[in-house]
N, CA, C and O atoms as a Tripos MOL2 file, in Angstrom:
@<TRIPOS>MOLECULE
protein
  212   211    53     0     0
PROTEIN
NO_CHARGES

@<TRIPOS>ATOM
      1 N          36.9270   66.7140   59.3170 N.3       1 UNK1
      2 CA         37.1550   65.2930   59.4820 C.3       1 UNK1
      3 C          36.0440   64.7010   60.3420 C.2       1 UNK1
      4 O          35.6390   65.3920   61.2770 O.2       1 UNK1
      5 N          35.5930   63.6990   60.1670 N.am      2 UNK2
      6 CA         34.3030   63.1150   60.6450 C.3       2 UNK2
      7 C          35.4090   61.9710   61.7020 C.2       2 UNK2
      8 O          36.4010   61.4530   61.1900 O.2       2 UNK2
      9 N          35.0960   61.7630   62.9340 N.am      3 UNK3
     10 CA         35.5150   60.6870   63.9270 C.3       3 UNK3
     11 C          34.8150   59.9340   63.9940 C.2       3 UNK3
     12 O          33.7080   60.3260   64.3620 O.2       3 UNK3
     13 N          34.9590   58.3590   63.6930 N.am      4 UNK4
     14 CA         34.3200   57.3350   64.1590 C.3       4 UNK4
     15 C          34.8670   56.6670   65.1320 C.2       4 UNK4
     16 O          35.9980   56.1820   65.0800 O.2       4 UNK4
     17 N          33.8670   56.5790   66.3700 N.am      5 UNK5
     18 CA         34.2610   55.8610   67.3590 C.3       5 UNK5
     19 C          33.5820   54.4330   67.5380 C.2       5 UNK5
     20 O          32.6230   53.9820   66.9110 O.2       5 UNK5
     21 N          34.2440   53.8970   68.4470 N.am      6 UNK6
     22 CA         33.8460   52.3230   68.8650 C.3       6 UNK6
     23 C          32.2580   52.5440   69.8230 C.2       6 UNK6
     24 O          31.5140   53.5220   69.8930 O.2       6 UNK6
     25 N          32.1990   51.5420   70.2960 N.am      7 UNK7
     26 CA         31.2370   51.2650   71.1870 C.3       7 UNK7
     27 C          31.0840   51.4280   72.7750 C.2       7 UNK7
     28 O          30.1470   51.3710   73.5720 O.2       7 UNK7
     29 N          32.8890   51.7290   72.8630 N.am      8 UNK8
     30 CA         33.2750   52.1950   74.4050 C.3       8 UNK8
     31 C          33.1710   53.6610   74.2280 C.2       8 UNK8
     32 O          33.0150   54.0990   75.3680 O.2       8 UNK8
     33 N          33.1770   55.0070   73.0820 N.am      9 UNK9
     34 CA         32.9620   55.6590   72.9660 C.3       9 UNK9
     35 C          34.6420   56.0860   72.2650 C.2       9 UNK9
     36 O          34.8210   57.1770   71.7230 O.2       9 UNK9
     37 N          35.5330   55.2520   72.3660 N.am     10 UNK10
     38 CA         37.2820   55.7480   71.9490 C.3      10 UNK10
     39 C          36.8820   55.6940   70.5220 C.2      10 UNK10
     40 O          35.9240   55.2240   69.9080 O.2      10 UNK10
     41 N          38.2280   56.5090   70.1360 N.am     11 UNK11
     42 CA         38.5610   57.3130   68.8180 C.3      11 UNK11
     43 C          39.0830   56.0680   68.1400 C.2      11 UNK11
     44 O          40.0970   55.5610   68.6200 O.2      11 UNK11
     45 N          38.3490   55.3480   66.7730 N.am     12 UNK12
     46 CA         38.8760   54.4920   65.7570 C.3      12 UNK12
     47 C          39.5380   55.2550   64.6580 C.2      12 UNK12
     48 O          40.6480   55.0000   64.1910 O.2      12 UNK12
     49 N          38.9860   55.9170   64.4100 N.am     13 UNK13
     50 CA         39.8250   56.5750   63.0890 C.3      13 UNK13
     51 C          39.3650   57.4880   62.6340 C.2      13 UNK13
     52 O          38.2310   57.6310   63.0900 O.2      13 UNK13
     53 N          39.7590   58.6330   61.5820 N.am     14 UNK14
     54 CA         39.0780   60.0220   61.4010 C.3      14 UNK14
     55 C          39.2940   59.7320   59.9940 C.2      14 UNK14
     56 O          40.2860   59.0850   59.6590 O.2      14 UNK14
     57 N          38.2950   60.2320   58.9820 N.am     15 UNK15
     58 CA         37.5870   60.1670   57.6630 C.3      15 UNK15
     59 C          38.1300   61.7900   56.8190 C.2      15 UNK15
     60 O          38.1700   62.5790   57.7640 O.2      15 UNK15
     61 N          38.3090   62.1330   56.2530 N.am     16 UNK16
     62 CA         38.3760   63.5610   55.5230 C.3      16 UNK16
     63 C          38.2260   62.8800   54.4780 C.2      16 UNK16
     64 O          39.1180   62.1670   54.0170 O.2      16 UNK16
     65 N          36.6460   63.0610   53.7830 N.am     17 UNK17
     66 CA         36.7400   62.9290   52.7950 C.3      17 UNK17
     67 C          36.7580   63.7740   51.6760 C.2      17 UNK17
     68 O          36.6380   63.3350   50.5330 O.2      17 UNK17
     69 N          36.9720   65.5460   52.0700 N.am     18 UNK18
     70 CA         37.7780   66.3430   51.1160 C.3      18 UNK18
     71 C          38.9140   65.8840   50.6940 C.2      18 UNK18
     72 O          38.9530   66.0140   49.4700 O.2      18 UNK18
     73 N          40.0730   65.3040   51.1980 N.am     19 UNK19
     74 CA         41.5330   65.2000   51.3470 C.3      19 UNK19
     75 C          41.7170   64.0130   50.9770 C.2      19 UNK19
     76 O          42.8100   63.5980   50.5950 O.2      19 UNK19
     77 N          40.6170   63.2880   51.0470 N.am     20 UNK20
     78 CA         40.6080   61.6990   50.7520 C.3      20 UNK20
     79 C          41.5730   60.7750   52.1720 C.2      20 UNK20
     80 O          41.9500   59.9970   51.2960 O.2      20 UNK20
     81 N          41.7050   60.6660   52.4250 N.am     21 UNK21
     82 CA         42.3740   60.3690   53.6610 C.3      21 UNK21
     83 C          41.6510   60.0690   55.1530 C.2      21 UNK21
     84 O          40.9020   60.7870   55.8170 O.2      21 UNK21
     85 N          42.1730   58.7310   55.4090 N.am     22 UNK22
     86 CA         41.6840   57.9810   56.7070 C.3      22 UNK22
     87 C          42.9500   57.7890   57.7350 C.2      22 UNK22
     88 O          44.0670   57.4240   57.3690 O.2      22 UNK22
     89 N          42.6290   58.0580   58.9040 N.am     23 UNK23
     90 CA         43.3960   58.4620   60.1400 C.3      23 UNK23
     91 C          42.9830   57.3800   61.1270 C.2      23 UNK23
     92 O          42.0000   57.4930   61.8600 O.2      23 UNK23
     93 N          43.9790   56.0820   61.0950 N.am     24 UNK24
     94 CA         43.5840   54.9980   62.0590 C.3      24 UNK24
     95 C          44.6660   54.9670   63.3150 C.2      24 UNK24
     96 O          45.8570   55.1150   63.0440 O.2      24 UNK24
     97 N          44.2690   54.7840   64.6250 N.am     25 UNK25
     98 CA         44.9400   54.8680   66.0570 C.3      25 UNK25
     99 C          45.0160   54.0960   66.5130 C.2      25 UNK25
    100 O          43.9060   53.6230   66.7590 O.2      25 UNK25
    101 N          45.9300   53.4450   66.9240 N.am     26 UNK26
    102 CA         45.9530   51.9120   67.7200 C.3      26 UNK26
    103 C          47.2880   51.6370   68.1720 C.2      26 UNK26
    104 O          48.1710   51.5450   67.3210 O.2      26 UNK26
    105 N          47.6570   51.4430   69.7990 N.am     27 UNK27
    106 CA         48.3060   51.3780   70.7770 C.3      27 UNK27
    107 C          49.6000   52.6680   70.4420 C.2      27 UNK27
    108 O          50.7710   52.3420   70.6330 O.2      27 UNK27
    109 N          49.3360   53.8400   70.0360 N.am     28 UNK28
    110 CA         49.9480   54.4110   70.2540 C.3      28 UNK28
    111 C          50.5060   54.7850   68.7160 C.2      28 UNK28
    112 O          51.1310   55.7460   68.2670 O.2      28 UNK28
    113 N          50.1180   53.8870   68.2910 N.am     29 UNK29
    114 CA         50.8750   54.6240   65.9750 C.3      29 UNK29
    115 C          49.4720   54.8540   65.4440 C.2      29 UNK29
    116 O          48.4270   54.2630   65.7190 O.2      29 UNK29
    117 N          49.7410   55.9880   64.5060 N.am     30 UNK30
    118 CA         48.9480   56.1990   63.4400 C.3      30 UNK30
    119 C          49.3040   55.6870   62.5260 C.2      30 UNK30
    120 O          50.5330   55.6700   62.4660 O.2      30 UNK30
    121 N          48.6840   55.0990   61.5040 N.am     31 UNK31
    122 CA         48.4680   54.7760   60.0200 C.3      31 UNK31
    123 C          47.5260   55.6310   59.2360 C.2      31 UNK31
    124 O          46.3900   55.8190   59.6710 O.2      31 UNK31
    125 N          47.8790   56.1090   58.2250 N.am     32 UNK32
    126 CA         47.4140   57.3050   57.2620 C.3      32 UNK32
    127 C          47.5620   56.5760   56.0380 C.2      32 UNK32
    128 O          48.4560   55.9350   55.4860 O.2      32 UNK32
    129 N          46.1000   56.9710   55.7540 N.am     33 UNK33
    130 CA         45.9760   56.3810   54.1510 C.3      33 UNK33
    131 C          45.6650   57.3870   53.3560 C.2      33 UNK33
    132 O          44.8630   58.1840   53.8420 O.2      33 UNK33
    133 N          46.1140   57.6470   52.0840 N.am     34 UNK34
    134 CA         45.5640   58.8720   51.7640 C.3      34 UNK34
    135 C          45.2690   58.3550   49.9650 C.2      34 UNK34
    136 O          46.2040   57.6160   49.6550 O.2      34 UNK34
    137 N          44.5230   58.4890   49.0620 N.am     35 UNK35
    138 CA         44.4360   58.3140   47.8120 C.3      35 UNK35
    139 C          44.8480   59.7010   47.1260 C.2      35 UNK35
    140 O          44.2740   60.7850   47.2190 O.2      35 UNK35
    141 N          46.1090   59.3330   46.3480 N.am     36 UNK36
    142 CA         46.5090   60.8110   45.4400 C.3      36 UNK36
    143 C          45.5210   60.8560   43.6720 C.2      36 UNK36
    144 O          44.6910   60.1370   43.1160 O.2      36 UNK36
    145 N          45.9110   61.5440   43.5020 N.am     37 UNK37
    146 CA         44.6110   62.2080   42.2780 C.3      37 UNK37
    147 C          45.0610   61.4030   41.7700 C.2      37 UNK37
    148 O          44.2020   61.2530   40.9010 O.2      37 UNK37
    149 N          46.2760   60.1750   41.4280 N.am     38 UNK38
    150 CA         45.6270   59.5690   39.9600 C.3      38 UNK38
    151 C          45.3950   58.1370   40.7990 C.2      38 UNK38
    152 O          46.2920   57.3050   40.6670 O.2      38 UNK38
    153 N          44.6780   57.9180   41.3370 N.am     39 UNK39
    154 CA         44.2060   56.6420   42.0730 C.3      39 UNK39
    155 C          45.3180   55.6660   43.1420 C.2      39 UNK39
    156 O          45.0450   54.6020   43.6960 O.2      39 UNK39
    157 N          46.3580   56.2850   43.1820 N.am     40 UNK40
    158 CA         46.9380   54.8600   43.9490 C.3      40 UNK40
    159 C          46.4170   55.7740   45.3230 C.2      40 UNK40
    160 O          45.7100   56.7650   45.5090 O.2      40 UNK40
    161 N          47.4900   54.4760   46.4530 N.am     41 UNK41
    162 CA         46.8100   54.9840   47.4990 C.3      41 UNK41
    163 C          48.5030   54.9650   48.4400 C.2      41 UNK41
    164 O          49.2020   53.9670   48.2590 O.2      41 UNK41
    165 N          48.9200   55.8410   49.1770 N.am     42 UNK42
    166 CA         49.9430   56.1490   50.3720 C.3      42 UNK42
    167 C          49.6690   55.9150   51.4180 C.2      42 UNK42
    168 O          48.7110   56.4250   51.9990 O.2      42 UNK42
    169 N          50.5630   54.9650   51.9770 N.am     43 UNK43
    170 CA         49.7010   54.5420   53.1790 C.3      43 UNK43
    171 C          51.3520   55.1340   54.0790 C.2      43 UNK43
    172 O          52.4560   55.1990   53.5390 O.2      43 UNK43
    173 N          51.1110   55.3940   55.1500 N.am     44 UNK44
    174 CA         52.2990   56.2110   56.1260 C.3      44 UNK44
    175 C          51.9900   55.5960   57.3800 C.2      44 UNK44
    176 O          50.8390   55.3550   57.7440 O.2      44 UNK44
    177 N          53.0710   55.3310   58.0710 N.am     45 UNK45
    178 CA         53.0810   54.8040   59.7890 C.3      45 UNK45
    179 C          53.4750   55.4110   60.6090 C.2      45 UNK45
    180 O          54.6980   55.3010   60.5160 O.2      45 UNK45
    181 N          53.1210   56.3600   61.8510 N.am     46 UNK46
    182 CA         53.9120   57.0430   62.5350 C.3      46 UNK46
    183 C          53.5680   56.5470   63.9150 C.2      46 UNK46
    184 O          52.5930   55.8280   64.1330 O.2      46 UNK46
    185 N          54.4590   56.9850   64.8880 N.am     47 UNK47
    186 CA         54.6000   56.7960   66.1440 C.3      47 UNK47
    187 C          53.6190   58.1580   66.3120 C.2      47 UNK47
    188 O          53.6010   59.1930   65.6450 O.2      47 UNK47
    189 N          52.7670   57.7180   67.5380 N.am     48 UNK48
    190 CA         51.5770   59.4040   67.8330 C.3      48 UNK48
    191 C          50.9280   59.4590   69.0940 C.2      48 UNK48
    192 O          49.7760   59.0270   69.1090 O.2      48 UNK48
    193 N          51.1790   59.6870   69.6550 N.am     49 UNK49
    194 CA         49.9430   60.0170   71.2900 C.3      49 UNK49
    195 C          48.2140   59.6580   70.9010 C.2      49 UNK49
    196 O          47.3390   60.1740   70.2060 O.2      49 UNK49
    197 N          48.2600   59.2310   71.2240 N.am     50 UNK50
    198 CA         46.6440   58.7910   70.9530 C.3      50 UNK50
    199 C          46.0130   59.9510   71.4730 C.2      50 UNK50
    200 O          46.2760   60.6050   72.4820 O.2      50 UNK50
    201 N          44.8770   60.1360   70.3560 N.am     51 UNK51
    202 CA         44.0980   61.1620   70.2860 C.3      51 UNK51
    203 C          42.9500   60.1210   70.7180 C.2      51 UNK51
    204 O          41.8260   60.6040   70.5800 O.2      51 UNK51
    205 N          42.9690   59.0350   71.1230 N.am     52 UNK52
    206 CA         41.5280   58.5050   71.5770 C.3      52 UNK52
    207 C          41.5360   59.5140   73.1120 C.2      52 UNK52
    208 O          42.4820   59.9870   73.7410 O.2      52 UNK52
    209 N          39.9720   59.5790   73.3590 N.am     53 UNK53
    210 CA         39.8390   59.8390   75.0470 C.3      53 UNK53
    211 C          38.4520   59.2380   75.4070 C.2      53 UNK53
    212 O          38.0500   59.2670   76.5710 O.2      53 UNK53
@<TRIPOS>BOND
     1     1     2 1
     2     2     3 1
     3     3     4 2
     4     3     5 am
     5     5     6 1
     6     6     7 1
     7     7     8 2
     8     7     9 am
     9     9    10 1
    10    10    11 1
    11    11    12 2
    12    11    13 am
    13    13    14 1
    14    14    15 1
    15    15    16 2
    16    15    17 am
    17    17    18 1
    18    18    19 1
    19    19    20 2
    20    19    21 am
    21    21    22 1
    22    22    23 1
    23    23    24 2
    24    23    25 am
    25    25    26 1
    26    26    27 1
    27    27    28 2
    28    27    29 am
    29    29    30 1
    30    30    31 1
    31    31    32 2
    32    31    33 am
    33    33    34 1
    34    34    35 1
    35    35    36 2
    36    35    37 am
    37    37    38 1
    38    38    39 1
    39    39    40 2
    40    39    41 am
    41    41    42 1
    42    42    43 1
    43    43    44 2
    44    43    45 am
    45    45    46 1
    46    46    47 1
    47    47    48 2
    48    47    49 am
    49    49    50 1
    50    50    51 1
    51    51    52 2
    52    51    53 am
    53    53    54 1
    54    54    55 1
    55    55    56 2
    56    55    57 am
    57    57    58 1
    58    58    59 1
    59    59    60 2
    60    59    61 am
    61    61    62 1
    62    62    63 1
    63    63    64 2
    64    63    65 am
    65    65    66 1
    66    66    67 1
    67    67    68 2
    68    67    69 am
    69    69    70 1
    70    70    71 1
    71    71    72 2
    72    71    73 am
    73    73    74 1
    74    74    75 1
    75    75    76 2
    76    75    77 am
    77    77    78 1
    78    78    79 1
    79    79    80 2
    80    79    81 am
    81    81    82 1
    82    82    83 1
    83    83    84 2
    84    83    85 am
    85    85    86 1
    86    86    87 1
    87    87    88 2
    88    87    89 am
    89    89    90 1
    90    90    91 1
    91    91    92 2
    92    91    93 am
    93    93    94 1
    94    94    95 1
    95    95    96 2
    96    95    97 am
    97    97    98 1
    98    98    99 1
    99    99   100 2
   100    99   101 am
   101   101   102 1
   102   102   103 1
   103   103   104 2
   104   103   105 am
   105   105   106 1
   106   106   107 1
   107   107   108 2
   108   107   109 am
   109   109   110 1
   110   110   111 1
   111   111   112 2
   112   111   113 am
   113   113   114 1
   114   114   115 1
   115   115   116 2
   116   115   117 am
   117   117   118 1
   118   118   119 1
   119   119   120 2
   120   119   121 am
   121   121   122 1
   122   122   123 1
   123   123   124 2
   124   123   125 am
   125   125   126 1
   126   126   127 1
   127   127   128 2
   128   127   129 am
   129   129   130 1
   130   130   131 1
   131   131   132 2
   132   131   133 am
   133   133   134 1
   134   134   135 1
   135   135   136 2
   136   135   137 am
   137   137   138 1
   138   138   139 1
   139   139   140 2
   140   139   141 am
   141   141   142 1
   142   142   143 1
   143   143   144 2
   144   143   145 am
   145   145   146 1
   146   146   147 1
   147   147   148 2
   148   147   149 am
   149   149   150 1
   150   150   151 1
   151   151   152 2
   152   151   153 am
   153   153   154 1
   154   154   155 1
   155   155   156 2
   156   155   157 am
   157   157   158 1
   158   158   159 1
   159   159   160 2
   160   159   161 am
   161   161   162 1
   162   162   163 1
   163   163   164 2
   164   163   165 am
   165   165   166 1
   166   166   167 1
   167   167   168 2
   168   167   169 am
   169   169   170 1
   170   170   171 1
   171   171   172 2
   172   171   173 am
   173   173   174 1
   174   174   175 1
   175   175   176 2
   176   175   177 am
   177   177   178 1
   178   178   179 1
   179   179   180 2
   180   179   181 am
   181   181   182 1
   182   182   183 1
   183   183   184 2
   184   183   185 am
   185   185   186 1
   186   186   187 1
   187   187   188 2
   188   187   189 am
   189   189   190 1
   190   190   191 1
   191   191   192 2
   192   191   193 am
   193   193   194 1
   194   194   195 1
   195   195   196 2
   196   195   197 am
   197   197   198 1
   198   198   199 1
   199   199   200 2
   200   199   201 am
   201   201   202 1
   202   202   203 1
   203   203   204 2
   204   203   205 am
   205   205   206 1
   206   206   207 1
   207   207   208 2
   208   207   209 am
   209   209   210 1
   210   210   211 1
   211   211   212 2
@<TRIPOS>SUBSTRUCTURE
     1 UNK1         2 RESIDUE 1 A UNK
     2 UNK2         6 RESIDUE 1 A UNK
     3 UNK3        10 RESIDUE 1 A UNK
     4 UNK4        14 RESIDUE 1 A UNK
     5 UNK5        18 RESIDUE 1 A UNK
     6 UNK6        22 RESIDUE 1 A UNK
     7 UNK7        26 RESIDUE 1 A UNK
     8 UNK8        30 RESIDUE 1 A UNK
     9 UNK9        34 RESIDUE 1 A UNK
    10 UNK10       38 RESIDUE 1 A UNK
    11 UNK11       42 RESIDUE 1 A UNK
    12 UNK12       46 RESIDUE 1 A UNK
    13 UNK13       50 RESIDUE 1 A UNK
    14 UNK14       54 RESIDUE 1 A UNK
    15 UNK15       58 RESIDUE 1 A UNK
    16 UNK16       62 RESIDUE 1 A UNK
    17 UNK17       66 RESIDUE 1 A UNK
    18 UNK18       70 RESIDUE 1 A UNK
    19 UNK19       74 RESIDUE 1 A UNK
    20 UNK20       78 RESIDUE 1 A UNK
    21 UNK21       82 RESIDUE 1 A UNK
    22 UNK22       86 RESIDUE 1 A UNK
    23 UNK23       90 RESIDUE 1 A UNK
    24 UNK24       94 RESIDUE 1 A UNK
    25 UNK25       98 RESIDUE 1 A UNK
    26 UNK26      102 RESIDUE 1 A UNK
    27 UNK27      106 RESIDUE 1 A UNK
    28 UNK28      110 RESIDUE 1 A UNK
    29 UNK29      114 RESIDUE 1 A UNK
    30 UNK30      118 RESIDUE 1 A UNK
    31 UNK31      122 RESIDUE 1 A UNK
    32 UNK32      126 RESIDUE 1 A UNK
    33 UNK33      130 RESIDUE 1 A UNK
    34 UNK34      134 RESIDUE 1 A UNK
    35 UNK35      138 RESIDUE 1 A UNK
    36 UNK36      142 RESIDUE 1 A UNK
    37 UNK37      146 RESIDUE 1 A UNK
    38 UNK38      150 RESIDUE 1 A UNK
    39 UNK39      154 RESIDUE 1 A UNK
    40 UNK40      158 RESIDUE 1 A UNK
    41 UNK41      162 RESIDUE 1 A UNK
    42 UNK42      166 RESIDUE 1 A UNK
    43 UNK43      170 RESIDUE 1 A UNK
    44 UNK44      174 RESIDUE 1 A UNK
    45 UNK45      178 RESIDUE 1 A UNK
    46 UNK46      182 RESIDUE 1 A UNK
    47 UNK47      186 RESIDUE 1 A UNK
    48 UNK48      190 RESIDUE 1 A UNK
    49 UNK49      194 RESIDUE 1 A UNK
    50 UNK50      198 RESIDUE 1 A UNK
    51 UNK51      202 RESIDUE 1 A UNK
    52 UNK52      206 RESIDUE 1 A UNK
    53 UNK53      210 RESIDUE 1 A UNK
């Protein structure tokens, strides 16, 4: 998974683009997007500890 961070150096979101799937962090929930093999796309909301540091 590739991490892209901001400009303060914190964790925006993580990329897998084997898995197809983007990993976004913000005040404490994740949002997961993931594209399944026949094109749509799953998007999921969870409550998560921030992996920013």
């Amino acid at each position: 998974m590739h991490e892209i961070r901001n400009s303060d150096g914190r964790l925006v979101c993580r990329i897998d683009e084997i898995a197809r799937v983007i990993e976004i962090y913000s005040k404490g929930c994740l949002t997961r997007i993931q594209w399944t093999p026949d094109g749509k796309l799953h998007i999921s909301h969870a409550r998560s500890k921030s992996l920013a540091a």
